[in-house]
N, C-alpha and C positions, 0 to 999 in steps of 0.2 A: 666307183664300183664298176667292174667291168662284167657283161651280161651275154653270159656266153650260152650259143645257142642248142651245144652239143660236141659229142666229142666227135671228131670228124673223121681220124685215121690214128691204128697204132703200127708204128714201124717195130720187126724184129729183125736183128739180124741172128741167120740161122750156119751152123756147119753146112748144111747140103742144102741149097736152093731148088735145087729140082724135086726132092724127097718132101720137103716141106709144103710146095707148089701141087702136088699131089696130094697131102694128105690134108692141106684146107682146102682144094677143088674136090676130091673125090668121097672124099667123107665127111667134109663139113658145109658143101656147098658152093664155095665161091665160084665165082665165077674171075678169070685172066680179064682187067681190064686193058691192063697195057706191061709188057716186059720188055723190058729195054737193058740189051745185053751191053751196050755200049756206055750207058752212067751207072749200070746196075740196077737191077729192081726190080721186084715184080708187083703191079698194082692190084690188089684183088678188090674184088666188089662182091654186097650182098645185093645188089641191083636197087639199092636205092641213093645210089650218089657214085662219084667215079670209082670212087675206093675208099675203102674201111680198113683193110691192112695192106701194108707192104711188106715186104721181104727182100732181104737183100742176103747177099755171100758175104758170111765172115773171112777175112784173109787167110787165117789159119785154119779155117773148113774144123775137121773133125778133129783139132788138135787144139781148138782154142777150148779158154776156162771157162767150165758151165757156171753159172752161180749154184749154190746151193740150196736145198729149204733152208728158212730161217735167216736167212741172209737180207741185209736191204735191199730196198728194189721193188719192183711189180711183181704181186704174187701171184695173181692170175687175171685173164681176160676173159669178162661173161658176155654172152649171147644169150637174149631172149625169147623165148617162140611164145605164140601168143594162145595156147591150151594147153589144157593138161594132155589132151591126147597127144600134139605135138612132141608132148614133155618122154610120154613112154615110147612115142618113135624114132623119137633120139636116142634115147638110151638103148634100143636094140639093135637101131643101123650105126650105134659105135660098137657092141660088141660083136655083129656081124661081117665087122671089119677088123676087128681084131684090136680094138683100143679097150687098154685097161682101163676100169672105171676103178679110181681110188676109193671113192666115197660117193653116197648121196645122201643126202638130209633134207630134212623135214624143218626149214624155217620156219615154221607158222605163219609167214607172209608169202613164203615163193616154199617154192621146191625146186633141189639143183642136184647137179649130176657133174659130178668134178674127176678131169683127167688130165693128161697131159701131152703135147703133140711130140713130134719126133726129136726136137730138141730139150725136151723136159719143163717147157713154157706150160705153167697148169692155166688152164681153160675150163670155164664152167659154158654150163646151158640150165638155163634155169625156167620155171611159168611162175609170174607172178599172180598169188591169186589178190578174186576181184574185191576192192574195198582194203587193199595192203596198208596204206597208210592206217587205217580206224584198226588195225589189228592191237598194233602196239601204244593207245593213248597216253602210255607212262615211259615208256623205252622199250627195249627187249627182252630185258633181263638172260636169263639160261635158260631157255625152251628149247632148242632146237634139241630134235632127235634124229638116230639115224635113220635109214625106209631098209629095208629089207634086199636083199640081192638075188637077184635071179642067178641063175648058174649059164654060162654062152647058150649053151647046147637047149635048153630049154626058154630060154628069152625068146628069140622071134616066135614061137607057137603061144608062149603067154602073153605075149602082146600083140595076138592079131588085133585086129581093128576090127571085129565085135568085144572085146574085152576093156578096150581102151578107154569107154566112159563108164569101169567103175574101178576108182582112184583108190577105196580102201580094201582091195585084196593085198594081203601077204603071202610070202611063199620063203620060207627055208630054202637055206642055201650050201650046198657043197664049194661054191668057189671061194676064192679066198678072201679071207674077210679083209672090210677099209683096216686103212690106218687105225690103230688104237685098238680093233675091238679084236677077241679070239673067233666070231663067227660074222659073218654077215648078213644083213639083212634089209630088204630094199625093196618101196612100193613108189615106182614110181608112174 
C-alpha cells in the first residue's frame, strides 16, 4: 500500500498563459513562484510548499479543444479556506471581479461556491464545517441544497464583515439563477 502524503501540484495546460496567470494571482491569490519562459511554465504557490498549480501554453492557444461538461476527466479543483466567513469573502471578491458563480450548495458537511477560470477548468472553494466526518454516519444520501444568490451589485454590502458571522441569512435573487434551477438562491 502506498501512503501518500497529499496532493502536491495540479498542472493545467491553458489557451492564454498570461490571462490565466492573472486570474489565479489576482483573484484567487497565488502567488508567481517560478516562470520559466524557456521549458514553459508557470509555478504558482498558496505559500505553503513551492507550488500547488502550474500552468503551461497550450500549442494551439485559443484554438485548441476545450473538453466539455460531462465528458471524462477532472471536473473541478477545490480550495479550502478555513471559516465560514472566509467562505462569504470569497464569494464577493469573485463576483467583484467579475467571475461567474454557477452554483453554491449547501453540503451539509461543507459549503462550496463553484465556478470556472478563463479556460472553463471548474474550481470550487468550499469551508468545511466542524465535526464533517460525524455528519454523515450512514453516507450522504441526497441532502444537499442549493444557498441562495446574491445579485453583483448587491454582494459586497451584504457581505461586509459585520455580517459575515451570521451564516443563515437569505436573500432573493435577480441574477441568474445556477445551473438547473429557474431562480437562484444563495447563503453563503
Amino acid at each position: 500500500m502506498i501512503k501518500l502524503a497529499g496532493i502536491g501540484h495540479v498542472l493545467l495546460r491553458v489557451a492564454d498563459e498570461e490571462a490565466s496567470k492573472r486570474f489565479y494571482r489576482d483573484v484567487l491569490g497565488f502567488r508567481v513562484a517560478e516562470q520559466d519562459p524557456e521549458h514553459g511554465g508557470v509555478f504558482m504557490t498558496l505559500g505553503d510548499g513551492f507550488h500547488t498549480l502550474d500552468i503551461t501554453q497550450h500549442p494551439a492557444g485559443a484554438d485548441a479543444v476545450r473538453s466539455e461538461r460531462g465528458q471524462l476527466g477532472l471536473v473541478h479543483i477545490a480550495f479550502k479556506v478555513d471559516s465560514y466567513p472566509a467562505l462569504r469573502g470569497a464569494y464577493a471578491h469573485l463576483l467583484a471581479n467579475g467571475v461567474e458563480i454557477q452554483r453554491a450548495l449547501d453540503h451539509v458537511c461543507q459549503r462550496s461556491i463553484y465556478f470556472t477560470d478563463p479556460d472553463g477548468n471548474g474550481l470550487e472553494i468550499y469551508y468545511e464545517m466542524p465535526d464533517a466526518l460525524t455528519l454523515f454516519p450512514n453516507g450522504r444520501g441526497d441532502e444537499d441544497e442549493r444557498l441562495p444568490a446574491l445579485p453583483p451589485r448587491r454582494a459586497a454590502a451584504r457581505l461586509a464583515p459585520r455580517r459575515l458571522a451570521r451564516p443563515g441569512r437569505f436573500c432573493e435573487s435577480r441574477a441568474p439563477a445556477p445551473i438547473g434551477t429557474s431562480r437562484s438562491r444563495v447563503t453563503v
